[in-house]
C-alpha angles and dihedrals in degrees: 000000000000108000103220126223110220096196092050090046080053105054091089092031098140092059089040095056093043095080089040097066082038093073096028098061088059089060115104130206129094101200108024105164105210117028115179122201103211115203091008102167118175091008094241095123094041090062092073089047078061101054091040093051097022085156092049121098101246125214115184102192113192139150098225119087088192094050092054094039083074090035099048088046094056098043117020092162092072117072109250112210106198089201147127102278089208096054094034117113123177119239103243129000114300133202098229139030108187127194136183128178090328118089092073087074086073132079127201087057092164093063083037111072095037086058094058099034084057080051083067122102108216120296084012113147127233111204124181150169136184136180110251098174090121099120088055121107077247096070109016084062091053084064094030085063101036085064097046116065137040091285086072092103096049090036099047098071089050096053122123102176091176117356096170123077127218117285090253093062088059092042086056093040092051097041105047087095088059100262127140107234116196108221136187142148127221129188111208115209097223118207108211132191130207133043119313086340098169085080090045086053094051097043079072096062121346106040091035103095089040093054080049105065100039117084124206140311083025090050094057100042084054093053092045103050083043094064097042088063092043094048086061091042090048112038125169125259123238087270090055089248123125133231122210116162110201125200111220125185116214126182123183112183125171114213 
């Protein structure tokens, strides 16, 4: 399991949180009494949940200690669940399930989403959103070089080239019960500053477990021919200044 650096998942925390409180502003409900943030990492995003529900009992469920040490300091008054996103199952029925750039971890997302959408109480809301940027010059090197240089055998098991389904999959799998699921897809033009900073952008979440299972000097020769590709794929533009539009997938359905 991929031990996650909060500082290093922050550096680009306003783009991050955009299409957090995009999502977060489609999702009804004045009064929910349990909301759980389901892969909440740092907290960062939970602390909005926070401001909108500031009634509600809050639960931030993530894999990463590191990730709720940050979180836990900033917020001790939520319940921060260190677990498996993909085994936890809350104790009784809950309002919202949140969540934000986490469910693409997971596989088995057909017997997924119905599984969270049988955790709502009635009239509980489920809200997600999940990268699909896969088909981008950002993701598809990161396969392009995995498979080119003598970490291919260590890299390969560990490939995803596109976790995350069409929208349509997700409309059938969230309607079958007969709800009605509001679906889009945004692609956000990021403006980022540095020098080559898509891979430092990915070195916070996609390339992450990859980096991680490489030692040295193999670590440091994937990074490295990584970034030349993306270097090509992501030029500056005349302010210095880089461009990288990123696709993102978000789902709000109410039982």
């Amino acid at each position: 399991m991929a031990v996650w650096d909060p500082s290093q998942y922050l550096k680009f925390a306003d783009h991050r949180l955009r299409p957090a409180l995009d999502l977060l502003a489609r999702v009804p409900g004045d009064a929910p009494g349990t909301v759980i943030d389901l892969g909440c990492g740092p907290g960062n995003v939970t602390t909005h949940l926070r401001r909108r529900w500031p009634g509600a009992r809050m639960i931030g469920v993530d894999s990463s200690r590191e990730m709720l040490a940050r979180a836990g300091a900033a917020m001790p008054d939520v319940d921060w669940i260190e677990a498996d996103i993909a085994t936890w199952e809350p104790a009784a029925p809950v309002d919202v399930i949140y969540s934000n750039a986490a469910l693409h971890w997971l596989g088995g997302h057909d017997r997924l989403f119905p599984r969270l959408l049988d955790w709502l109480a009635p009239g509980g809301v489920l809200a997600v959103q999940m990268p699909r940027n896969y088909q981008s010059p950002s993701h598809t090197n990161i396969l392009e070089t995995a498979a080119d240089g003598p970490w291919q055998a260590t890299l390969e098991p560990l490939l995803r080239p596109s976790p995350v389904a069409a929208p349509e999959v997700y409309y059938r799998l969230l309607a079958a019960g007969g709800a009605r699921p509001d679906i889009w897809e945004s692609i956000y033009v990021q403006v980022l500053e540095g020098t080559n900073p898509v891979v430092q952008f990915t070195k916070g979440s996609a390339l992450k477990p990859l980096l991680d299972a490489l030692q040295e000097p193999l670590r440091g020769g994937f990074e490295a021919a990584y970034a030349e590709r993306i270097a090509a794929a992501y030029p500056p533009e005349a302010d210095g200044r880089t461009l990288f539009p990123f696709r993102r997938l978000f789902m709000v359905v109410q039982k």
